[in-house]
matplotlib code that plots the C-alpha trace (Angstrom):
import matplotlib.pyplot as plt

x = [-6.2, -9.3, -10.1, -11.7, -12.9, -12.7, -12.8, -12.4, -12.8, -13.0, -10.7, -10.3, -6.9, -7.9, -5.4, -6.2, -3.6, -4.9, -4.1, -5.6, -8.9, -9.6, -8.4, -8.5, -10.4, -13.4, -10.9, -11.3, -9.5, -10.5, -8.5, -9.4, -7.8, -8.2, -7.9, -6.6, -6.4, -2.9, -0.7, 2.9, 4.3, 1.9, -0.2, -3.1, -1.8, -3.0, -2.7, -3.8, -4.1, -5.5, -7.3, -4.1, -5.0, -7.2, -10.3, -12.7, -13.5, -15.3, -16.8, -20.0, -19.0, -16.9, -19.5, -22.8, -21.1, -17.2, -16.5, -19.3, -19.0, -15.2, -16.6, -19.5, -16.9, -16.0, -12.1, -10.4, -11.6, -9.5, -6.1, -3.5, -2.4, -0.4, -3.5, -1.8, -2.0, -4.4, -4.2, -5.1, -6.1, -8.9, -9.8, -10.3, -11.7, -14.6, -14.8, -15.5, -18.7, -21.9, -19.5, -21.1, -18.1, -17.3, -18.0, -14.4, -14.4, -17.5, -15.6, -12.0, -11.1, -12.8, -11.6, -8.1, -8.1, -9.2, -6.4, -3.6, -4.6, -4.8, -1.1, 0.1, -1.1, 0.3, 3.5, 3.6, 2.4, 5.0, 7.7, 8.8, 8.5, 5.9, 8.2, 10.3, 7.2, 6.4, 9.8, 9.6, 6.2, 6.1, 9.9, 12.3, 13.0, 15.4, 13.8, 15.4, 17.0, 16.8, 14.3, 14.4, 12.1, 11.2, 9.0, 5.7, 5.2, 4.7, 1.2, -1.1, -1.6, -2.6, 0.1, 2.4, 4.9, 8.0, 9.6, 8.2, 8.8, 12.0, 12.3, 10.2, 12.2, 15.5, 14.1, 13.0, 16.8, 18.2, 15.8, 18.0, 15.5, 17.0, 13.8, 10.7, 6.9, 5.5, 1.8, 1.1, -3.0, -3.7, -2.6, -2.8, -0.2, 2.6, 2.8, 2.9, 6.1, 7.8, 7.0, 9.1, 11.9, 12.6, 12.3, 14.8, 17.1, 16.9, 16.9, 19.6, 17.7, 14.8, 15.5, 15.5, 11.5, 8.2, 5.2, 1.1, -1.7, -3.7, -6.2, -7.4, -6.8, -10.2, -8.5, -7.6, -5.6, -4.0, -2.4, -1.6, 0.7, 2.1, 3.2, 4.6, 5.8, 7.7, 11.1, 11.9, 12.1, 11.1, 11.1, 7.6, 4.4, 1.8, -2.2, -2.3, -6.1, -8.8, -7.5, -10.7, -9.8, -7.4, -7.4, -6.5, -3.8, -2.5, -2.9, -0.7, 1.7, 1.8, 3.2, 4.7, 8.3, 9.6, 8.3, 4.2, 3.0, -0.4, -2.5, -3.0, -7.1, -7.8, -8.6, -8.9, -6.6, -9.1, -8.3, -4.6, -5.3, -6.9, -4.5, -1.8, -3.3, -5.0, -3.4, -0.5, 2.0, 5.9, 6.5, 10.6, 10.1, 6.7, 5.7, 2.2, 1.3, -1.5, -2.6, -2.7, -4.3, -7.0, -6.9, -8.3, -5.1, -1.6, -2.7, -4.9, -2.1, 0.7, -1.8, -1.9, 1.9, 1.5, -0.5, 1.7, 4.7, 2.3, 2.1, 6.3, 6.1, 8.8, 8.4, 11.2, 8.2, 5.8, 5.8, 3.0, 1.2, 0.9, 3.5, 3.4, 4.6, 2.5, 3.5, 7.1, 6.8, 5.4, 7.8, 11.1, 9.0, 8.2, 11.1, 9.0, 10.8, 10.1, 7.8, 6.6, 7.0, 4.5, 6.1, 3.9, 0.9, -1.3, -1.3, -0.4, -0.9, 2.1, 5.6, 7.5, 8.2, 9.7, 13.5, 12.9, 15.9, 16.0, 20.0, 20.7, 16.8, 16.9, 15.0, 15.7, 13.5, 13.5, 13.3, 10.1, 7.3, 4.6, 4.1, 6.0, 3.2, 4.4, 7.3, 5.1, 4.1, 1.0, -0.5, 0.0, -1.8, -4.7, -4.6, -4.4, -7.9, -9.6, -8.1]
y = [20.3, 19.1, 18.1, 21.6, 19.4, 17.0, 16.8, 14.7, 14.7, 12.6, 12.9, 10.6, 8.3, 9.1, 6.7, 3.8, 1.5, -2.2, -5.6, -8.8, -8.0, -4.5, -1.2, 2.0, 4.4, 4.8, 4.7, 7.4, 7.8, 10.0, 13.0, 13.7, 16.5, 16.5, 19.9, 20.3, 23.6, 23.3, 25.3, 25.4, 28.0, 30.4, 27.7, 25.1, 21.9, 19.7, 15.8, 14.5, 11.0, 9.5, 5.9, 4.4, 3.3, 0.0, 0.7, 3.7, 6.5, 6.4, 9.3, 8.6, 6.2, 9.0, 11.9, 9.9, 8.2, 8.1, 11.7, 12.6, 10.2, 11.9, 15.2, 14.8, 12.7, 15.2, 16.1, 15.0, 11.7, 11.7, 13.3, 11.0, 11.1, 14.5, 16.1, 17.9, 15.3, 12.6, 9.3, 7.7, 4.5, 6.7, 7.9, 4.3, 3.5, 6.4, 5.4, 1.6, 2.4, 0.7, -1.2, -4.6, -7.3, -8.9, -6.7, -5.2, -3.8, -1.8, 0.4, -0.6, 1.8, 5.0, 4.2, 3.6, 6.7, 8.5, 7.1, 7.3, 11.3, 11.8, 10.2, 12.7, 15.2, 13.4, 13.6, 17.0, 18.3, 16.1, 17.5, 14.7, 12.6, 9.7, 7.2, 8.6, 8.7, 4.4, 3.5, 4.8, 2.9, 0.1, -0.2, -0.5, 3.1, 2.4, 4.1, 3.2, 6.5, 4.1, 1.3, -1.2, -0.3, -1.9, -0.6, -2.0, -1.7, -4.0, -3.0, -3.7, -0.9, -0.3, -0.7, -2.2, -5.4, -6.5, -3.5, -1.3, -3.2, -3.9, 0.0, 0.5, -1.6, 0.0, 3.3, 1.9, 0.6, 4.3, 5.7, 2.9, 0.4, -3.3, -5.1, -5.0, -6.2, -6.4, -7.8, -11.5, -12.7, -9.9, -11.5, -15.7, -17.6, -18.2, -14.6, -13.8, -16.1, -14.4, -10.9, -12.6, -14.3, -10.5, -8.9, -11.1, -10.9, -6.7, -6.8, -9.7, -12.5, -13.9, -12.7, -9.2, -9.8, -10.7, -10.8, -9.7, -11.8, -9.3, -12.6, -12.5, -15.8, -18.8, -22.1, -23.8, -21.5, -20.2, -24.1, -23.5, -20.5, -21.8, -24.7, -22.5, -19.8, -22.4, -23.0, -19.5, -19.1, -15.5, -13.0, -13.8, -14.8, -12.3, -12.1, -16.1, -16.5, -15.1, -13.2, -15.5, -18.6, -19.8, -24.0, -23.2, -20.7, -23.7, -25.9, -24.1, -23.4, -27.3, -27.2, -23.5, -23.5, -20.2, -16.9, -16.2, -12.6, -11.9, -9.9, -6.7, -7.4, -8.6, -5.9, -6.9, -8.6, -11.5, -13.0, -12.0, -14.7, -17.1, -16.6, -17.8, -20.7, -21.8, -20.8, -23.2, -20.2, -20.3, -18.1, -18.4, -17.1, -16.1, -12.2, -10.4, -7.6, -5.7, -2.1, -0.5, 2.9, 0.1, -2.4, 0.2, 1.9, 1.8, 0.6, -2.2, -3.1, -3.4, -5.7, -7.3, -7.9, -8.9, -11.9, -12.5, -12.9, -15.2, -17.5, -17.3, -14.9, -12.0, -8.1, -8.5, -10.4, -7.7, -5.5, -3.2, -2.7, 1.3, 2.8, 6.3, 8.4, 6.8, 3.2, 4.4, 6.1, 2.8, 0.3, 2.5, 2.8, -0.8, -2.0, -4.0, -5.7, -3.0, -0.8, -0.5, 1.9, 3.5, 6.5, 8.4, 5.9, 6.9, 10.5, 13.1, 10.0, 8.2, 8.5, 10.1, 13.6, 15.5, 15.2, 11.2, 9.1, 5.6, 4.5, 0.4, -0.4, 1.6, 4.8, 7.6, 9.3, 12.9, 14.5, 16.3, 16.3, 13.9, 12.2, 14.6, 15.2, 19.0, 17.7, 16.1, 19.4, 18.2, 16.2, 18.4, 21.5, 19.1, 17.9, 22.0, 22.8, 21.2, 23.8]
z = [21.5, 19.2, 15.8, 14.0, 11.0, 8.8, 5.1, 1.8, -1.9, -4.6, -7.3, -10.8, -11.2, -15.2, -16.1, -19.1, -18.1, -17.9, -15.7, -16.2, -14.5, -15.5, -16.4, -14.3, -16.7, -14.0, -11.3, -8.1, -4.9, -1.9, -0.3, 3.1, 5.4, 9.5, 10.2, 14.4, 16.3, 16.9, 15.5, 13.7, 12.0, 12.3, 10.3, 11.8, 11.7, 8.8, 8.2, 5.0, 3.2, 0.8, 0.3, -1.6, -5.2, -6.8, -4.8, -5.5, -3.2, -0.4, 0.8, 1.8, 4.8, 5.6, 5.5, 6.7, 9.7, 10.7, 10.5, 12.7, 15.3, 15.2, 15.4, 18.3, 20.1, 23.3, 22.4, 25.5, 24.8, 21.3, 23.1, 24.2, 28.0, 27.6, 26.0, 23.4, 20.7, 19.6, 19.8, 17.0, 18.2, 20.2, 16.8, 15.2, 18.1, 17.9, 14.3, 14.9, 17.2, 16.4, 13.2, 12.6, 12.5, 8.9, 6.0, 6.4, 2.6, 3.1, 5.8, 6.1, 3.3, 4.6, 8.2, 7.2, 5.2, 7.7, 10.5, 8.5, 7.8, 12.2, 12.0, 9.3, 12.2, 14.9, 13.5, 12.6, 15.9, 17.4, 14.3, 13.2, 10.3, 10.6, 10.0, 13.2, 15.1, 13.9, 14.8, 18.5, 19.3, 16.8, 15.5, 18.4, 17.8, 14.6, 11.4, 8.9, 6.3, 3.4, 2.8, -0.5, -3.6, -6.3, -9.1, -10.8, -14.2, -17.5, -18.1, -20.8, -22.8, -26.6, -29.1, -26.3, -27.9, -26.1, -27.4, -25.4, -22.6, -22.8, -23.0, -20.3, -17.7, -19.5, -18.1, -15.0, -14.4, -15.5, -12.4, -9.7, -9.6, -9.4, -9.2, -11.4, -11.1, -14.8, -15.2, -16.1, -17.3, -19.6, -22.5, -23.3, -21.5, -24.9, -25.2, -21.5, -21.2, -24.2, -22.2, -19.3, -20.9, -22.5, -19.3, -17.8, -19.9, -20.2, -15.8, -15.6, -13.8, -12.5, -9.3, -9.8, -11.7, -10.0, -11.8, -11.1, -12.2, -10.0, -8.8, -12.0, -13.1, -13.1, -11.4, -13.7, -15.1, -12.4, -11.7, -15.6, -15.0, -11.7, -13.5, -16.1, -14.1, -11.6, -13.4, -14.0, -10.2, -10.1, -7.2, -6.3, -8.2, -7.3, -6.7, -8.6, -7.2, -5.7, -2.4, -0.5, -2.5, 0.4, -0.6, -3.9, -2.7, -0.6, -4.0, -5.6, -2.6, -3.0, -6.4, -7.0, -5.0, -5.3, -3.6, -3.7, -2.9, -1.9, 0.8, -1.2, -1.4, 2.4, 4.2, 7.7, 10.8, 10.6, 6.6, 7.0, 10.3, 7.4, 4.6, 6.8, 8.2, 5.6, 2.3, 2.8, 2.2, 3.7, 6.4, 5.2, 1.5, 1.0, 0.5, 2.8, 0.6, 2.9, 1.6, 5.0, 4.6, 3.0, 5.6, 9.1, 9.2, 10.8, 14.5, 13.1, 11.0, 14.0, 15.5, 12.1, 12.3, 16.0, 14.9, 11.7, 14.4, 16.5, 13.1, 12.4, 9.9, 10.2, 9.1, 6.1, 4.5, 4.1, 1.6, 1.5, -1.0, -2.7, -4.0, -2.1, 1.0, 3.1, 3.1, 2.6, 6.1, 7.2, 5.8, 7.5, 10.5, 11.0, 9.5, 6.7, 4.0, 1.2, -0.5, -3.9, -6.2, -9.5, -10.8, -13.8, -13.4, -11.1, -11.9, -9.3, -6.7, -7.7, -6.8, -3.5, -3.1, -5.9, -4.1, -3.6, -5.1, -6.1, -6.0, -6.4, -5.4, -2.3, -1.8, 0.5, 3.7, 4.4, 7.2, 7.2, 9.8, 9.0, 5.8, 3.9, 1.4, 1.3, -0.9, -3.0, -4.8, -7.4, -4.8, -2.0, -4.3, -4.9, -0.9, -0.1, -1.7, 1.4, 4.5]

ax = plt.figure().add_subplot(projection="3d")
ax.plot(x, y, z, "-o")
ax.set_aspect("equal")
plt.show()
């Protein structure tokens, strides 16, 4: 079997939702389709992806250098020992050629993209759902038919008062969500604290509510909110510095007791490696966040939780971040700790498939090969335009 081409679009988020740091008006995300010779149902086998959301497309690494190396790469040399499938290590493997080390952003993205699309295919040659196919090489062979979700919301927004968040978590409760991520740094730190006293009281406790600063914060005021943010003892204080910055990280570790999330902004195995030795977090509470369609893909990232397990950290503390079919087949696959959730933000990238139900903060799996995109009908017609 071989690779018959490979292919990718960019498309806009068009979304004017805001965070601390910036909003997402420019925002673009790439579509790519690996297009195999094998066929199932009368149909070639397709696996799609896309690069997750918060970092623009990527394209051009894709087109000037990773897709041809994938392409003039002879095709038995991308099969896996039967020969009728790939192997997608091979694949980032043939992608990494002649890759400089350090730099990870530059590539990671496209390369992850990329990977994650040749596992949608792997799975659905093999006809089974990716999260099946993760749990017999990478998860002990238990996938999981339900996985914890929470949902991410409380954005800044125009004409948005405590009102409308209140409502907005209301809603989010009515969908089964239990716990809720609202945004923190957007707005000065008095009126940020009244948005989280209000959203406590409409979820029913701190523990059910984490909150986002995105790294957005100087230094200064990020040992501001941590000292602010402490008593409420919330589910976990997210992004509170720059995602390089790891001595302050372990500052605040110092002084913040309760639950810190972070990880969504490194991109490689190496600065996970750093963030954990250096950025003073907890192995017993604290929360690893990696993107991993962002971060090289899904066999870079079980070597990324090999070395997590190396430094005592276990899978129930990463959540990954992107709230879409991809990192839910991940989490049940490698029986992570949970996955995130972003329904109606991100336009048709958002959500699970159309049959996807949230009942007391867990989520369900289906049972369709692959990723299950198919089921995820605006994407899917978007993701169709490319075979």
């Amino acid at each position: 079997m071989k690779i018959r081409a490979i292919r990718e679009i960019a498309v806009p988020i068009n979304s004017t939702l805001r965070n601390a740091v910036f909003d997402f008006s420019e925002m673009t995300t790439s579509v790519v389709a690996v297009i195999t010779d094998v066929k199932r149902h009368g149909r070639p086998v397709v696996g799609y992806a896309f690069n997750s959301t918060g970092r623009y497309a990527c394209g051009a690494q894709m087109r000037d250098r990773l897709i041809p190396r994938i392409m003039n790469a002879a095709p038995e040399s991308l099969q896996d020992a039967s020969g009728a499938n790939l192997d997608p290590a091979k694949v980032l493997a043939c992608m990494m050629q002649r890759e400089k080390p350090g730099g990870h952003t530059e590539r990671s993205v496209a390369v992850g993209t990329i990977e994650v699309a040749v596992w949608d295919a792997v799975a659905k040659i093999a006809d089974k759902p990716l999260h099946a196919v993760l749990a017999e090489r990478y998860g002990g062979g238990q996938a999981a038919a339900r996985v914890p979700c929470y949902v991410g919301g409380g954005w800044y927004a125009p004409g948005k008062g405590i009102a409308q968040l209140e409502d907005e978590i209301r809603a989010r409760m009515d969908q089964g969500f239990t716990t809720m991520k609202v945004k923190v740094g957007g707005a000065p730190l008095g009126e940020d604290l009244a948005r989280l006293e209000a959203s406590i009281k409409v979820i029913g406790g701190p523990e059910r509510l984490a909150v986002d600063a995105n790294a957005g914060f100087t230094p200064e005021r990020s040992v501001e909110y941590a000292r602010a943010l402490a008593p409420y003892n919330l589910r976990w204080f997210e992004e509170p510095t720059d995602p390089l910055d790891y001595a302050l990280m372990a500052e605040l570790a110092a002084i913040y007791a309760p639950p810190i999330a972070t990880g969504e902004n490194l991109f490689s195995t190496q600065d996970v490696r750093n963030l954990v030795r250096f950025g003073g977090l907890r192995p017993k509470s604290d929360i690893v966040q990696i993107d991993v369609p962002q971060s090289y893909g899904i066999v870079q990232f079980s070597r990324t939780l090999e070395m997590l397990k190396a430094h005592g950290w276990e899978r129930s503390a990463v959540f990954p971040h992107g709230g879409n079919q991809m990192t839910l087949a991940i989490v049940a696959g490698f029986g992570l700790g949970g996955c995130e959730a972003y329904p109606g933000v991100f336009g048709v990238f958002a959500g699970f498939a159309d049959d996807a139900k949230v009942e007391n903060g867990m989520i369900n799996l289906s049972d369709r090969p692959g990723i299950g995109f198919e089921a995820q009908n605006e994407l899917y017609a978007v993701m169709r335009e490319l075979d």
